[in-house]
C-alpha positions as CSV (number, residue, x, y, z in Angstrom):
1,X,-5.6,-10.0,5.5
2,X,-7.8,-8.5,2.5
3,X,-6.5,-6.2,0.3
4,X,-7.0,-2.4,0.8
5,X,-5.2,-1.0,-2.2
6,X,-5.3,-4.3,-5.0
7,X,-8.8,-4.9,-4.1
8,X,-8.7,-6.2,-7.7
9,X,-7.0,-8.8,-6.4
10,X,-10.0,-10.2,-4.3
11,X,-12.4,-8.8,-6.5
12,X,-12.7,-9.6,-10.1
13,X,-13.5,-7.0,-12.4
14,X,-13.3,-4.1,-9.8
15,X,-12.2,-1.8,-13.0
16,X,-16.1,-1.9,-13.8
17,X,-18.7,0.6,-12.1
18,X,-21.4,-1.2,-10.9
19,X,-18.8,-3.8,-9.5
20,X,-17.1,-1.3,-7.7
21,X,-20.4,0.2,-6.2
22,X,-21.4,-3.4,-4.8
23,X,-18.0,-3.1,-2.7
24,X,-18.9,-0.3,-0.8
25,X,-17.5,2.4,-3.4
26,X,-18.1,6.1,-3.3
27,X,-19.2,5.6,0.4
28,X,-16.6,7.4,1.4
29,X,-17.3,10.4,-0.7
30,X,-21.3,10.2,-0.2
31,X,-20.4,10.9,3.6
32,X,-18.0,13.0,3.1
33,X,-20.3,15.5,1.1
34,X,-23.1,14.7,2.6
35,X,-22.4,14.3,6.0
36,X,-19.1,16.3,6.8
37,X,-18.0,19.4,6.6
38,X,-14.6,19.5,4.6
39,X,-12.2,20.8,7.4
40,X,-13.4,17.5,9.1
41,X,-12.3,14.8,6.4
42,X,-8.7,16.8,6.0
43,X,-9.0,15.9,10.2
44,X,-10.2,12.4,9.7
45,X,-7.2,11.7,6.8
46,X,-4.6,13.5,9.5
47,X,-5.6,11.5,12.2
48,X,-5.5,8.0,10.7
49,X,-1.7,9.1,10.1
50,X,-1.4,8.6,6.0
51,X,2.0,9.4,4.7
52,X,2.3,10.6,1.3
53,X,3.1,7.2,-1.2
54,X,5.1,9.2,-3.8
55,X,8.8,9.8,-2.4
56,X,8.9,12.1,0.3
57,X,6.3,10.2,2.9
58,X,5.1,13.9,4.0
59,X,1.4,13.5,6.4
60,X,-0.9,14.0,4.2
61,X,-3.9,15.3,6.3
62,X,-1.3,17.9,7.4
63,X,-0.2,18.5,3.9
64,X,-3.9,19.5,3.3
65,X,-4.9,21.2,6.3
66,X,-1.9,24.3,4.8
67,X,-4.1,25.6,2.0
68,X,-4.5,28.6,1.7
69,X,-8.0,29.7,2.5
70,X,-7.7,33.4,1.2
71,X,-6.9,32.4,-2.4
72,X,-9.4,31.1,-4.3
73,X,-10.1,29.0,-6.5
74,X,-8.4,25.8,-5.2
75,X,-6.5,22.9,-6.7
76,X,-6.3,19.2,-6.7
77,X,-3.7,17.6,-8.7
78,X,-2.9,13.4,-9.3
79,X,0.7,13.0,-9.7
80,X,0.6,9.7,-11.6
81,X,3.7,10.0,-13.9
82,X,5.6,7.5,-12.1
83,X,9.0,7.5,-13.8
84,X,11.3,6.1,-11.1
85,X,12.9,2.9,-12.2
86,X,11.4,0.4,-10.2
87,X,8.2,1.8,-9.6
88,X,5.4,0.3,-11.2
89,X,2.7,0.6,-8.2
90,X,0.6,3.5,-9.5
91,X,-0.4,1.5,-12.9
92,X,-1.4,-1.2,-11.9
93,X,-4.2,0.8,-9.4
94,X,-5.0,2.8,-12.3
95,X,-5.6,-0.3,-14.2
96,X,-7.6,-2.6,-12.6
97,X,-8.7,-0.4,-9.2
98,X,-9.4,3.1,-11.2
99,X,-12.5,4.2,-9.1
100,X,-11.0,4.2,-5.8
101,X,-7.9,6.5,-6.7
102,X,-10.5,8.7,-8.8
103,X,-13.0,8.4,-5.5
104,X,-9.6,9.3,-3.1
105,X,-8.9,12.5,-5.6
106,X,-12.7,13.6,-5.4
107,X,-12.8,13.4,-1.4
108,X,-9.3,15.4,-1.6
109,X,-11.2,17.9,-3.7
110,X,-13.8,18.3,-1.3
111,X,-11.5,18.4,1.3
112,X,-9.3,21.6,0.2
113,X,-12.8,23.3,-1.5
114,X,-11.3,22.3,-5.1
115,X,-14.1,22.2,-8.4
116,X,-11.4,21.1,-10.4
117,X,-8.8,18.1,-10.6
118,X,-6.2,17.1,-13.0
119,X,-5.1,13.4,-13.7
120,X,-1.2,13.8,-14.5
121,X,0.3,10.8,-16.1
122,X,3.4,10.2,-17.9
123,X,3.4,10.0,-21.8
124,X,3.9,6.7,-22.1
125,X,0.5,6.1,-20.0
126,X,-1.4,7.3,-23.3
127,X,-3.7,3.9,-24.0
128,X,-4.3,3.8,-20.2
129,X,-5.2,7.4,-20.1
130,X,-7.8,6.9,-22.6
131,X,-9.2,4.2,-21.0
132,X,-9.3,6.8,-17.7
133,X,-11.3,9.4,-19.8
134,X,-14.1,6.2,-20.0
135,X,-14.2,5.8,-16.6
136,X,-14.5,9.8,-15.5
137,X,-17.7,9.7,-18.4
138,X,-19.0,7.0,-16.9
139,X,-18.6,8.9,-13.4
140,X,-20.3,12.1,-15.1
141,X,-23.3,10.1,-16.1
142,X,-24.0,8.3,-13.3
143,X,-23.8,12.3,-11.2
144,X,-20.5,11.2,-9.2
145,X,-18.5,14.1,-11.1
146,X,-20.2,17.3,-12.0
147,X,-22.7,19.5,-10.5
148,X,-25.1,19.1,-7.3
149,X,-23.4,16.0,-6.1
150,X,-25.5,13.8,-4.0
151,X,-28.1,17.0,-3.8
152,X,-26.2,19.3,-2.2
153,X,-23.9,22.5,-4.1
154,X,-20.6,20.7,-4.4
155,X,-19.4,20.1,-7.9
156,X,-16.4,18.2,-9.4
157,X,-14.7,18.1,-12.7
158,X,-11.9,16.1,-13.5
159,X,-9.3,16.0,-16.5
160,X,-6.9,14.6,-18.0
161,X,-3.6,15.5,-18.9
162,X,-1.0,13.8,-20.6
163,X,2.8,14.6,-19.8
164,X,6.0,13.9,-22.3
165,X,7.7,11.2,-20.6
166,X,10.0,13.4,-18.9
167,X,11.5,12.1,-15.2
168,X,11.7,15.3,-14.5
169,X,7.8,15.7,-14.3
170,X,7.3,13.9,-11.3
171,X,8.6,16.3,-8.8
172,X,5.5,18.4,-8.1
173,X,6.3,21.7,-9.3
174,X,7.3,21.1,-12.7
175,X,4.6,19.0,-12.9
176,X,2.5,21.9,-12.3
177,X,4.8,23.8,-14.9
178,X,4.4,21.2,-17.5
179,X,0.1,21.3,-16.7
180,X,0.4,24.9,-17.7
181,X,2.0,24.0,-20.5
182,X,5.4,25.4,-20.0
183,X,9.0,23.1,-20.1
184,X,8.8,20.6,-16.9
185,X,11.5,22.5,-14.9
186,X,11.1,23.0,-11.0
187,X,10.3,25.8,-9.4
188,X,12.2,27.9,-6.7
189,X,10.2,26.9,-3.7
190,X,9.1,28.4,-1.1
191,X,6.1,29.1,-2.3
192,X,5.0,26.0,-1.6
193,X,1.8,24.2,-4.2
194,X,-0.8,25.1,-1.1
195,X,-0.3,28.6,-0.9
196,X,0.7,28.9,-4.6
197,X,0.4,26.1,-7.0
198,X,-1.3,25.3,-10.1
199,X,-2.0,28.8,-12.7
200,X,-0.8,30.6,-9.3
201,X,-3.5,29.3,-6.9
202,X,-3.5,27.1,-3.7
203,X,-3.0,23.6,-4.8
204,X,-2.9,19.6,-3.7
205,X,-0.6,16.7,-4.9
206,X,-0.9,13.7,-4.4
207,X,0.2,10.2,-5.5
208,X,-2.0,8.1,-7.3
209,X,-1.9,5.4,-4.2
210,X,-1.7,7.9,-1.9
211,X,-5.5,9.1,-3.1
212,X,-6.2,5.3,-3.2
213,X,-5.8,4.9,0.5
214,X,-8.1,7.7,1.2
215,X,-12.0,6.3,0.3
216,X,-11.4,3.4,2.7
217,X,-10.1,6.0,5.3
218,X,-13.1,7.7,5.2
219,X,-15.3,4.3,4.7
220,X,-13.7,3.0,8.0
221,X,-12.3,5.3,10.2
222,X,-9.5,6.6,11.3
223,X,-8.8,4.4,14.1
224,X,-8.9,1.6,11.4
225,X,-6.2,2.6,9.5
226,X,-3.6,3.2,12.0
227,X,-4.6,-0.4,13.6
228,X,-2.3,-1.4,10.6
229,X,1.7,-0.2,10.1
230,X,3.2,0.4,12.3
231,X,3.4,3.9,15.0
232,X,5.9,6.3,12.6
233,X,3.9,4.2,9.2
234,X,0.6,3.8,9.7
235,X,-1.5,1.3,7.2
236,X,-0.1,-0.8,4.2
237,X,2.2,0.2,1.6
238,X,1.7,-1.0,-1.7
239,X,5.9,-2.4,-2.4
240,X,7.4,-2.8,-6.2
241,X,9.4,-5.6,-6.2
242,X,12.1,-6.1,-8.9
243,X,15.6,-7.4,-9.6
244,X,17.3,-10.6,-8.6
245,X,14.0,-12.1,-7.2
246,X,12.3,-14.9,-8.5
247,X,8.9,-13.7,-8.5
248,X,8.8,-9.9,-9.1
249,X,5.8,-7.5,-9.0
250,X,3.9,-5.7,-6.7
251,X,3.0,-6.6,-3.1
252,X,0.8,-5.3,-0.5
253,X,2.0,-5.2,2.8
254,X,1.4,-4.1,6.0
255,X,4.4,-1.4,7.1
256,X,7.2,-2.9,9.4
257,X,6.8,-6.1,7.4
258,X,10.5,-7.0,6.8
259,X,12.8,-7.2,3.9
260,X,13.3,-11.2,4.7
261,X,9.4,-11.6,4.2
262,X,9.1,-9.4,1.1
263,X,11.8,-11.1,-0.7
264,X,11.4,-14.7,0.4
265,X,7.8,-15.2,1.7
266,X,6.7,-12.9,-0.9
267,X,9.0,-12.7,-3.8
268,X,10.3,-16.2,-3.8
269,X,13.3,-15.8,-3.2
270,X,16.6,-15.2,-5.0
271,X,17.4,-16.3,-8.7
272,X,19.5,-19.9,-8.4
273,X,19.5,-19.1,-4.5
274,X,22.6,-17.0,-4.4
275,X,22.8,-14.3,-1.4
276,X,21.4,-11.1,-1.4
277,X,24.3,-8.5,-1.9
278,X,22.6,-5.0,-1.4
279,X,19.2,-3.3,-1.6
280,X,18.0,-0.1,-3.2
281,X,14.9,0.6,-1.5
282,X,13.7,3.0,-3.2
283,X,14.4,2.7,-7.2
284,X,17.2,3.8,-9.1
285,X,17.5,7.1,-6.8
286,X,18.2,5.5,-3.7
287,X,21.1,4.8,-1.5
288,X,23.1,1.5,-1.5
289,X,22.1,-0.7,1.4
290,X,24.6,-3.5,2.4
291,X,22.7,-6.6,3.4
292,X,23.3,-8.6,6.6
293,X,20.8,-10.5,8.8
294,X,20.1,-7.7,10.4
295,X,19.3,-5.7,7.1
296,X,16.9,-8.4,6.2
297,X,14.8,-8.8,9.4
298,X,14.6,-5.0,9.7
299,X,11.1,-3.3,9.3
300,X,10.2,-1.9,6.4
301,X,8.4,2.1,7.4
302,X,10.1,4.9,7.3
303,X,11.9,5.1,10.5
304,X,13.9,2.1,10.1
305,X,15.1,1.8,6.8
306,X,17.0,5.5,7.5
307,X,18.9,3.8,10.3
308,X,20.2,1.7,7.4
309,X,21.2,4.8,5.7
310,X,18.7,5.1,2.9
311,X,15.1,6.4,2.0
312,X,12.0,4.5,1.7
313,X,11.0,6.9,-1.1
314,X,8.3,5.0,-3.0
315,X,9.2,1.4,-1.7
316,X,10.4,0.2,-5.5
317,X,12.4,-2.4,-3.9
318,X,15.7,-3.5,-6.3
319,X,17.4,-6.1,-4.9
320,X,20.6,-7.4,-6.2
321,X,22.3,-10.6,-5.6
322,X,26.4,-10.9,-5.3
323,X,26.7,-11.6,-9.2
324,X,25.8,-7.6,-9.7
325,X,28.9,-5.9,-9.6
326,X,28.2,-1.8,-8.3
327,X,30.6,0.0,-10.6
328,X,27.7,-1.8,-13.7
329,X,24.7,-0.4,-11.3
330,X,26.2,2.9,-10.8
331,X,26.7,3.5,-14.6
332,X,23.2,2.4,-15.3
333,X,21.9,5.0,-12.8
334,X,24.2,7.9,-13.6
335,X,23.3,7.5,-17.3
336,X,19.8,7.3,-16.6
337,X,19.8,11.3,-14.4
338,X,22.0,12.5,-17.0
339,X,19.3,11.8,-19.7
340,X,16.6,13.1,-17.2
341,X,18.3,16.2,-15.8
342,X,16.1,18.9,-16.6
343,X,19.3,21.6,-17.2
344,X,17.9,24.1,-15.3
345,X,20.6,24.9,-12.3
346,X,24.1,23.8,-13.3
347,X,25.3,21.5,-11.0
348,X,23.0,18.8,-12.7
349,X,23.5,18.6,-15.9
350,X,27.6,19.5,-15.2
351,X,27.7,16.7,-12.2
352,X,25.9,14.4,-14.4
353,X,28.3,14.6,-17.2
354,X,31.2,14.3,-16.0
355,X,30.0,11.4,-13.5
356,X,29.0,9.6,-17.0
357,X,32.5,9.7,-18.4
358,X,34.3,8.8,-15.4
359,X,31.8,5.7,-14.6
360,X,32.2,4.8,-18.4
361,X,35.6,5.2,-17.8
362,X,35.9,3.2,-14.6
363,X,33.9,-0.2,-15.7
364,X,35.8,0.1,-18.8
365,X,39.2,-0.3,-16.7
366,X,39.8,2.9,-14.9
367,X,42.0,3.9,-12.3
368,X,41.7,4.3,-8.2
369,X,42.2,7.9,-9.3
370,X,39.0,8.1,-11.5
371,X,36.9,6.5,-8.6
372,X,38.4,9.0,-6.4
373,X,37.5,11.7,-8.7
374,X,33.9,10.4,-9.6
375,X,33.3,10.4,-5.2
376,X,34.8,13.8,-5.1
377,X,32.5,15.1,-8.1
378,X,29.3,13.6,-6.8
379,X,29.4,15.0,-2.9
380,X,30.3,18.7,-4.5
381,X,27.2,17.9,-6.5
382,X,25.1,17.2,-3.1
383,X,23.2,20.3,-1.4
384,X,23.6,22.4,-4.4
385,X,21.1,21.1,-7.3
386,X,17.7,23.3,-7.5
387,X,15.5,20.0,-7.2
388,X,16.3,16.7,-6.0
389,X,16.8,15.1,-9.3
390,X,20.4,16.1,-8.9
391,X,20.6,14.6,-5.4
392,X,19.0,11.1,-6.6
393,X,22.1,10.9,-9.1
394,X,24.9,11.1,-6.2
395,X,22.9,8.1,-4.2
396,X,24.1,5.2,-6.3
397,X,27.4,6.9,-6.4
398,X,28.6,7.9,-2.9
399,X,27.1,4.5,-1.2
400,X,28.3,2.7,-4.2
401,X,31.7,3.6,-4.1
402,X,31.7,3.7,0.1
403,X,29.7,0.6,0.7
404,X,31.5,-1.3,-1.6
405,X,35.0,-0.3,-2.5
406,X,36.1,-4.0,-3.8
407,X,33.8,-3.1,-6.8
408,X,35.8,-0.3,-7.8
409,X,39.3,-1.7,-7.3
410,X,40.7,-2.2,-11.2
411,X,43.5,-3.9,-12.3
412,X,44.7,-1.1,-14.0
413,X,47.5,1.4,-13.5
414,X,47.0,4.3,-14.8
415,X,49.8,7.1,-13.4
416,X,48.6,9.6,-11.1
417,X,46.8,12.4,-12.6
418,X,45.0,10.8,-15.1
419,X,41.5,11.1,-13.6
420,X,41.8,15.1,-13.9
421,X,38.4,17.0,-15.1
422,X,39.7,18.2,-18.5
423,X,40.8,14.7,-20.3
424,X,37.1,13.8,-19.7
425,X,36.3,15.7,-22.4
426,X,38.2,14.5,-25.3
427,X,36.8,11.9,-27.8
């Protein structure tokens, strides 16, 4: 099957203009403008049944079809910070398939009536972000972005904007804080970004491959898209591939391809053949999945990965062999949100510490007390945090702990007691 997404792949030097042009691009945006009105391209991108690629997997014709007419002017906004360990999808489109997420965020524009976009990427992205201000001037000359697009009224400008390297940034509303120039810290939602987003107006996000999918939507059809996936996840799913595999990286599949074929048909495998011990589909915020036979031949869409109690999220695949031991990955990810959390609502930052401690304390040599206390301090953390940062820091933890109790069990004896909240905080 050829590539939709890392057309790169098939085509070299797809990163360059004209190249991109000979391969059909900005057909998709020529008939949209020209030839559609824009309440008809948010159909054709609902219809062909394209899931948001950034986390959540919300429609994302549907997700545009709710702004808010009455509220003018209108919004577009790329969320390319990608900051979830694991995830290194977005970058690589960015980097050597730029034109067709920048064509996918100009038909969204059209789409919700938006004259302006914004291009958010992570701090770190800062060489690859000048290299995107190239490409958007070579857009501007050539009369893709700016005024009286293909002859008709519609105009498009794009920018540019560069966040701090904060995880934080890459849930969409303090994103939109942060593009105002204010601290990246959520906001209380509802109001949701379409009816009031970016500077207060109705607004669209979307990830970076989420936009990528869209020009070949609108190039093909509909009916085209949804021929791929499966019926709950239609089309192909771009999957980052790291840990205990042999050949990691990033692999285009269709959806309800199955772990078994990403990590051996695809990913070669594990590292001196050793058995696959669990699964974190979707980066370091992601539940624990125990693997079986029947974890590896399951489909990899939406539906089915929840029935092994986890999230797709953003398909950044980790996959860790039976010489990882859990209490190690929990401590890795706990540390991690504890550095991230934002400190806006309490139970965050407060969870996050003392889950540090108690994890330092348990792979150190703590007791079945402390593991009891670190379960009973991350499900009082559940349901309570302001964003979902807070959330993604008890996933790790709860399955962890439930999935696989033998990584827990110390040697130790502490007496009873020990684990209490208050000698955490000394040294």
């Amino acid at each position: 099957m050829s590539y939709v997404l890392l057309r790169h792949r098939d085509i070299p030097d797809l990163e360059e203009l004209e190249v991109y042009k000979k391969n059909g691009g900005f057909q998709g945006f020529e008939k949209a403008v020209s030839q559609m009105k824009p309440a008809e391209v948010t159909e054709v991108v609902k219809n062909s049944g394209l899931r948001g690629r950034g986390g959540a997997g919300f429609p994302t014709g549907l997700k545009w079809s709710f702004i808010d007419n009455k509220n003018w002017p209108h919004y577009v906004v790329a969320n390319a910070d990608e900051s979830e360990p694991g995830t290194f999808k977005d970058r690589e489109l960015m980097e050597s398939n730029p034109f067709q997420f920048i064509e996918g965020v100009a038909i969204a524009s059209y789409a919700v009536g938006a004259q302006a976009a914004y291009l958010y990427l992570r701090g770190e992205f800062a060489e690859l972000a000048a290299r995107l201000e190239q490409k958007l001037a070579e857009l501007e000359k050539a009369g893709y972005l700016g005024d009286k697009l293909f002859g008709t009224d519609s105009s498009l400008k794009i920018y540019i904007h560069l966040g701090a390297g904060a995880y934080i940034c890459g849930e969409e509303t303090a994103l939109l804080e942060s593009l105002e120039g204010k601290r990246g810290q959520p906001r209380l939602r509802p109001p949701f970004p379409p009816a009031v987003g970016l500077y207060g107006k109705p607004t669209v996000i979307n990830n970076v491959e989420t936009f990528a999918n869209v020009p070949m939507i609108l190039t093909h059809g509909a009916e085209w898209y949804k021929s791929m996936g499966t019926a709950d996840s239609a089309g192909v799913k771009v999957f980052s591939l790291s840990g205990r595999v042999r050949k990691p990286g990033n692999y285009e599949l269709p959806f309800g391809s199955t772990f078994r074929q990403l990590i051996y048909e695809h990913g070669g495998g594990i590292l001196d053949g050793r058995p696959v011990k669990a699964i974190m589909p979707a980066g370091a915020s992601s539940s624990l999945i125990v693997v079986d036979d029947k974890t590896l031949d399951t489909p990899i869409d939406y539906a089915s990965v929840r029935t092994l109690g986890a999230d797709l999220g953003s398909a950044s695949i980790i996959v860790l062999d039976d010489t990882v031991s859990m209490d190690w990955l929990v401590r890795k990810t706990v540390h991690f949100f504890k550095h991230e959390s934002c400190g806006k609502c309490r139970p965050c930052p407060e969870g996050t510490y003392w889950m540090s401690h108690l994890v330092d304390r348990i792979h150190a040599d703590g007791s079945q007390g402390d593991v009891d206390l670190l379960l009973n301090v991350a499900k009082q953390m559940q349901g309570k945090c302001l964003c979902a940062l807070g959330e993604f820091s008890t996933m790790a933890v709860v399955t962890g702990i439930e999935r696989f109790p033998q990584d827990f069990k110390k040697k130790s004896t502490l007496p009873e007691g020990a684990g209490v909240l208050p000698a955490l905080g000394e040294g």
